[in-house]
C-alpha positions in Angstrom: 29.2 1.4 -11.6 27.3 -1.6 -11.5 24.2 -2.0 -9.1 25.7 -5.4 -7.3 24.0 -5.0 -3.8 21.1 -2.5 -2.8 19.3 -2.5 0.6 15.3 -1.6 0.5 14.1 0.0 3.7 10.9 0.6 4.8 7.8 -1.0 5.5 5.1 -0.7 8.8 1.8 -1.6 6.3 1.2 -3.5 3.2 1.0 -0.1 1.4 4.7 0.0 1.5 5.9 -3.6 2.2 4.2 -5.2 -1.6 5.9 -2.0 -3.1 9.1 -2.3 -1.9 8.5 -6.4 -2.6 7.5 -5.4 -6.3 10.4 -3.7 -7.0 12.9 -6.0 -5.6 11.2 -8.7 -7.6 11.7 -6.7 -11.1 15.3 -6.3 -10.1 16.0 -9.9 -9.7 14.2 -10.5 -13.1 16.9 -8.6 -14.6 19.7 -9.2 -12.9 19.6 -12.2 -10.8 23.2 -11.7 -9.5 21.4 -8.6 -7.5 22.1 -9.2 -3.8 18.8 -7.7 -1.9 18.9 -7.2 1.7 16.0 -5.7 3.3 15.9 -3.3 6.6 12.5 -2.8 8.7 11.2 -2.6 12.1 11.1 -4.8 14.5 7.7 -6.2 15.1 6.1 -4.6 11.9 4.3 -7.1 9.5 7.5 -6.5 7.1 9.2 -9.1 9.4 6.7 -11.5 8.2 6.0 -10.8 4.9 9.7 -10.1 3.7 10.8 -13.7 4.2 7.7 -15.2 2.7 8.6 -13.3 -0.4 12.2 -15.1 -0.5 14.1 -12.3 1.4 16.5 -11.5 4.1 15.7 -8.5 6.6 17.0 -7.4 9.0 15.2 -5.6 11.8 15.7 -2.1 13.7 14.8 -0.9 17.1 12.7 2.0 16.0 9.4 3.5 15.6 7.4 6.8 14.2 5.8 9.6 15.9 2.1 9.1 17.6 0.6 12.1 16.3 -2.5 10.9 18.7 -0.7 9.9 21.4 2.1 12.4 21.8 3.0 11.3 25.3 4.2 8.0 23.9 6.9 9.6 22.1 9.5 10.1 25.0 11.6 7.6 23.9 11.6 7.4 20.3 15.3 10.1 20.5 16.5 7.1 22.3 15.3 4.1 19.7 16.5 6.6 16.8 20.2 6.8 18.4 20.2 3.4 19.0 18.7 2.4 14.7 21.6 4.3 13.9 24.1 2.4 15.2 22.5 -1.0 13.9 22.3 0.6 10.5 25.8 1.4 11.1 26.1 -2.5 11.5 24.4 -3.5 8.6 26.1 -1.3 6.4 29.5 -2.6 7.4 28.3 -6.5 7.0 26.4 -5.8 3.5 28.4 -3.0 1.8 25.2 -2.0 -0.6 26.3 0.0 -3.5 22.7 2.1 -3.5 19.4 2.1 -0.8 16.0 2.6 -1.6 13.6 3.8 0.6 9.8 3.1 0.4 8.2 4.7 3.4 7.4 3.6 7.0 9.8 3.6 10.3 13.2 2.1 9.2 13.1 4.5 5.3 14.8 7.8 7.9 17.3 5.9 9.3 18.8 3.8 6.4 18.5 6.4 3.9 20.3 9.2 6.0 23.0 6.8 7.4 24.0 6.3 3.5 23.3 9.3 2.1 26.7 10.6 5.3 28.3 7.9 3.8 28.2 8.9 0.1 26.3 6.1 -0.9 23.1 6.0 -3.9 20.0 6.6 -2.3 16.7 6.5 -3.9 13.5 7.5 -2.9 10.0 5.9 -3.9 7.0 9.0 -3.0 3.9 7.0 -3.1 1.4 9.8 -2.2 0.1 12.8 -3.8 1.3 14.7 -0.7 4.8 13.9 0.2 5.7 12.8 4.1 8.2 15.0 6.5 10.9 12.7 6.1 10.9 12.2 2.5 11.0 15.8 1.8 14.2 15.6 3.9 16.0 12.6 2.4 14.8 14.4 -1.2 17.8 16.8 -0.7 20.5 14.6 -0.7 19.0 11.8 -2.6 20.3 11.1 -6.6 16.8 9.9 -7.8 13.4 10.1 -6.3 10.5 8.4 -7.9 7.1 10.0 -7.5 3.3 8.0 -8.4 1.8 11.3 -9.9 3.2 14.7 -11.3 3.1 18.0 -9.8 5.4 16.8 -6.8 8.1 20.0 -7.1 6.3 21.5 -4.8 7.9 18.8 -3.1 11.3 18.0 -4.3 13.9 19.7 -6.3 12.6 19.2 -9.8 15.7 17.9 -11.1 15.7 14.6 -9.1 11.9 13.8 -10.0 10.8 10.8 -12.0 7.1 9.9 -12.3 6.8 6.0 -12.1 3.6 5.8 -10.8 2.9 2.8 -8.0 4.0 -0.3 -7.9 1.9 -3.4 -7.0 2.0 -6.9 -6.6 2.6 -8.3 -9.7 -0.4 -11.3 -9.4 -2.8 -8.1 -9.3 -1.1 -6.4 -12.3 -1.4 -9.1 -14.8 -4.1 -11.4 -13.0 -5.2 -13.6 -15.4 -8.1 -15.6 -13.7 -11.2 -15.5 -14.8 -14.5 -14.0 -12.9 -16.2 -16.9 -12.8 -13.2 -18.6 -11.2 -12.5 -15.9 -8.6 -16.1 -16.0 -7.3 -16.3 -19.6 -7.2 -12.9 -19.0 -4.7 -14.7 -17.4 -2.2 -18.1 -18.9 -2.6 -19.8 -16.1 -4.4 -22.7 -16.1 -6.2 -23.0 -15.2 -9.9 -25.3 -12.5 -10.5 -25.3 -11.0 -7.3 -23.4 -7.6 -6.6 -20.1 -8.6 -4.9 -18.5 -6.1 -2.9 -14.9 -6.4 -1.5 -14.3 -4.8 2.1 -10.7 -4.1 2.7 -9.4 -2.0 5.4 -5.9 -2.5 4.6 -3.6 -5.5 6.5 -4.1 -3.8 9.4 -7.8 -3.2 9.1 -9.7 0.1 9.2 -11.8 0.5 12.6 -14.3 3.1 11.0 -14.9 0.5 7.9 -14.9 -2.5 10.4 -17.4 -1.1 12.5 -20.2 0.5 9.8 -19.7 -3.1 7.8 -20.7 -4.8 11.1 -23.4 -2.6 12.0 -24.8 -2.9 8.8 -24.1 -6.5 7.9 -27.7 -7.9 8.2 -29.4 -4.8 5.7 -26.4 -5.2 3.2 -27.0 -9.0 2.8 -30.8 -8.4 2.8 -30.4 -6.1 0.0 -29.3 -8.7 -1.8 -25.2 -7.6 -1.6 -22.6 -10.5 -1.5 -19.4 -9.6 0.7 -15.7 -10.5 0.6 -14.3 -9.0 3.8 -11.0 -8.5 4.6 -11.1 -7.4 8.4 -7.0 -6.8 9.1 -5.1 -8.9 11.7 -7.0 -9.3 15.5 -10.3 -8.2 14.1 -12.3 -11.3 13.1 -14.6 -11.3 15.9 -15.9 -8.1 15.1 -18.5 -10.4 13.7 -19.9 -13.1 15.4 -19.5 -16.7 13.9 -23.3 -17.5 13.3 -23.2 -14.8 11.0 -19.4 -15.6 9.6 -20.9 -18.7 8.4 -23.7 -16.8 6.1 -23.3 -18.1 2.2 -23.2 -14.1 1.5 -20.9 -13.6 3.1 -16.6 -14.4 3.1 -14.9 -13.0 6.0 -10.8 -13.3 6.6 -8.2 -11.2 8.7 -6.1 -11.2 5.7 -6.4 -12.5 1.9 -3.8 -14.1 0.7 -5.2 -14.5 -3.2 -5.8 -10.7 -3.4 -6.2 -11.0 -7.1 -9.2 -13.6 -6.8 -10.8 -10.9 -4.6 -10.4 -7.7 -7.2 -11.7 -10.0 -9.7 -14.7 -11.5 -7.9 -16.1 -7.8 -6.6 -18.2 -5.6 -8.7 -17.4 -2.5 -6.1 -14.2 -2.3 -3.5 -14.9 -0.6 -0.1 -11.1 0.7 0.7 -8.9 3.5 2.5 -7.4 5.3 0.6 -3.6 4.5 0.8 -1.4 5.0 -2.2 -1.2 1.3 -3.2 -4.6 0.4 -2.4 -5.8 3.3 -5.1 -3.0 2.0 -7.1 -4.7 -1.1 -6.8 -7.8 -0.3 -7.5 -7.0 1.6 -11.1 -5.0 -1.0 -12.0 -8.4 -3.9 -11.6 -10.5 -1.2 -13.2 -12.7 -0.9 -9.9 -15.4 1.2 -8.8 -15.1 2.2 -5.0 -15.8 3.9 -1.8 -12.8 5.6 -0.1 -13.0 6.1 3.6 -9.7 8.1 3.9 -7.5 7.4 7.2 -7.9 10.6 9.4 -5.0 10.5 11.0 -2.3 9.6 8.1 0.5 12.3 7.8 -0.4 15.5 6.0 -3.8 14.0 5.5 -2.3 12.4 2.3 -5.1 10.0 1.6 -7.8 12.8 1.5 -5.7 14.0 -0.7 -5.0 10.7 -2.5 -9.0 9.9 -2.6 -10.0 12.9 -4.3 -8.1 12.2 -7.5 -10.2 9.6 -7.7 -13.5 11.7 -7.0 -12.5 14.5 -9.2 -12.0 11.7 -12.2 -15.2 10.5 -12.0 -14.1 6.7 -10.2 -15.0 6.6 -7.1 -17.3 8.2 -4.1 -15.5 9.6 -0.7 -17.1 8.9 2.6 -15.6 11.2 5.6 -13.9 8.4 8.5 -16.3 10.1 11.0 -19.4 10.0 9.2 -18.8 6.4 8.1 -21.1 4.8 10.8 -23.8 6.5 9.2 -23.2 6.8 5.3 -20.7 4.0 4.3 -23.8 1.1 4.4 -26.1 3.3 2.4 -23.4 3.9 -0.1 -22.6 0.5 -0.8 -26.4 -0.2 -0.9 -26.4 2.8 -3.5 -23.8 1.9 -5.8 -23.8 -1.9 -5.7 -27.0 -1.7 -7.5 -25.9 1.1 -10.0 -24.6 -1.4 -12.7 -24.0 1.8 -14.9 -22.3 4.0 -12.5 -20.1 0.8 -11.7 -19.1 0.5 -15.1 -18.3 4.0 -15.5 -16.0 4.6 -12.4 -14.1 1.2 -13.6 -13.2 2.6 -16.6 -12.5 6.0 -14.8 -10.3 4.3 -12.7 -8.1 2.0 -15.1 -7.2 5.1 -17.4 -5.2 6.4 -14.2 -3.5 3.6 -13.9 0.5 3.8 -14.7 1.7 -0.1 -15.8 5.2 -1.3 -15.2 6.4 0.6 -12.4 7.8 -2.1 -10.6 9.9 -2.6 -14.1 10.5 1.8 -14.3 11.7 1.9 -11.0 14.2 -1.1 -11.2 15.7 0.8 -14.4 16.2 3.6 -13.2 17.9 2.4 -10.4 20.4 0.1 -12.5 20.3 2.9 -15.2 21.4 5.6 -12.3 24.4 3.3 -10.9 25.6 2.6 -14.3 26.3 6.3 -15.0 28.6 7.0 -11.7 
């Protein structure tokens, strides 16, 4: 059987929207007759990004469960009844021979609608610790993809592949130069440059300390690329947006400049962003997200520790650490060097290209 026409659904942050983009990118690359139909949720940045990337999507009524709010999720029985029957929709227009699911709201939805149907469904498991809904579509799925080994814990070991993470492909193989990338965002040369991102959403915990501490990082000599998430610009005022230190955006679009400009990256700890981060050969400073599922970044963050590339700073004690961190690192030209080199040996190349064969590879057996 030939892989003709796949859907990709998931999506909610960046962590799983460039993935999912990756992937699909590699497929068209080696088969260009490929027919590509994203599914995400409606009003989730996938809406936006997907189309920029050259894609259709198509969007569901659905969301996840508040695991702070919990009186907020009366109604999400109702939005899940109702994503069924537009999946049910989609299905009938696109008629995919296989769906991949990358995380975030729409993944439960799609995959379990095809995997009742009898359709291929793959599974891409970017964490150390796998989500709820993941272990559930694992059951019924053909293949599931995993970024590190040791997930049968997990999955049934028979289904498991270990692919790593795959990320944009302008950070993989960047090929501008340092001098270049710094002059992009009107940095300095031989000043410590340290990049601040929060993720595309932004981090309130990172946002807050970096803000706080703005005026004794740049008086320590520290230059800053800041990426702040969308809706958070003014967390800084725009006297001090307009200081020669420092580079401050809700979202950068030339991510690849930015790894290559920063000595030291200031990060949560999502699956990509790490991905990310080994992939640059980057020291950092993980400031894991409290309240992600299963506490899967802690867990994703100390991989990282226990390899000797990085330092973990605690979300609640990030107001009063985080700033002397960065102050402590950024001048530590040795320890820098050392966590780089830490970092890139983790890093797993080509999965964009692994996953995408085993996909077409899987199909071509049935």
């Amino acid at each position: 059987m030939k892989l003709n026409r796949i859907i990709i659904a998931g999506g909610g942050t960046g962590g799983h929207i460039f993935p999912a983009i990756a992937v699909a990118n590699a497929l068209r690359r080696m088969d260009p007759s490929i027919s590509i139909l994203f599914v995400g949720a409606k009003g989730k940045m996938e809406m936006e990004k997907v189309p920029l990337a050259g894609y259709e999507i198509k969007g569901l009524d659905i969301a996840g469960f508040n695991r702070a709010k919990l009186l907020k999720n009366w109604s999400l029985p109702f939005k899940l009844v109702k994503s069924f029957f537009q999946v049910k929709k989609i299905f009938a227009e696109f008629n995919p021979d296989a769906v991949f699911g990358v995380g975030g709201y729409s993944t439960f939805p799609v995959l379990k609608f095809a995997q009742g149907k009898g359709i291929t469904t793959f599974i891409h498991e970017a964490n150390s610790f796998a989500g709820k809904s993941n272990m559930m579509l694992g059951k019924n799925a053909d293949l599931i993809m995993v970024a590190t080994p040791g997930m049968e814990k997990f999955f049934p070991a028979e289904k498991i592949v270990v692919t790593g993470n795959p990320i944009r492909q302008e950070i993989a193989s960047a090929v501008v130069m340092h001098e270049e990338a710094r002059e992009f965002f009107g940095m300095r040369e031989g000043k410590p440059t340290v990049l601040v991102i929060g993720g595309s959403l932004g981090a309130r915990s990172i946002n807050n300390a970096i803000a706080t501490g703005i005026n004794k990082i740049i008086q320590s000599g520290i230059q800053l690329i800041w990426q702040t998430g969308k809706g958070n610009l003014e967390i800084v005022s725009e006297d001090v947006r307009k200081r020669k230190e420092l580079c401050v955006s809700e979202f950068i679009t030339k991510m690849h400049y930015a790894y290559k400009a920063a000595d030291l990256v200031v990060s949560r700890a999502g699956a990509i962003a790490i991905a990310e981060i080994c992939a640059t050969g980057k020291a950092s400073i993980l400031v894991p997200y409290p309240h992600a599922a299963e506490n899967h970044q802690t867990v994703n963050a100390s991989v990282l520790v226990k390899n000797g590339a990085a330092v973990m700073v605690a979300d609640k004690e990030a107001d009063e650490k985080l700033v002397d961190q960065i102050l402590l690192l950024a001048g530590d030209k040795e320890k820098i060097n050392a966590f780089g080199k830490a970092a890139h040996q983790l890093y797993v190349q080509d999965a964009d290209k692994v996953i995408a064969n085993k996909m077409i590879e899987t199909l071509a057996k049935k």
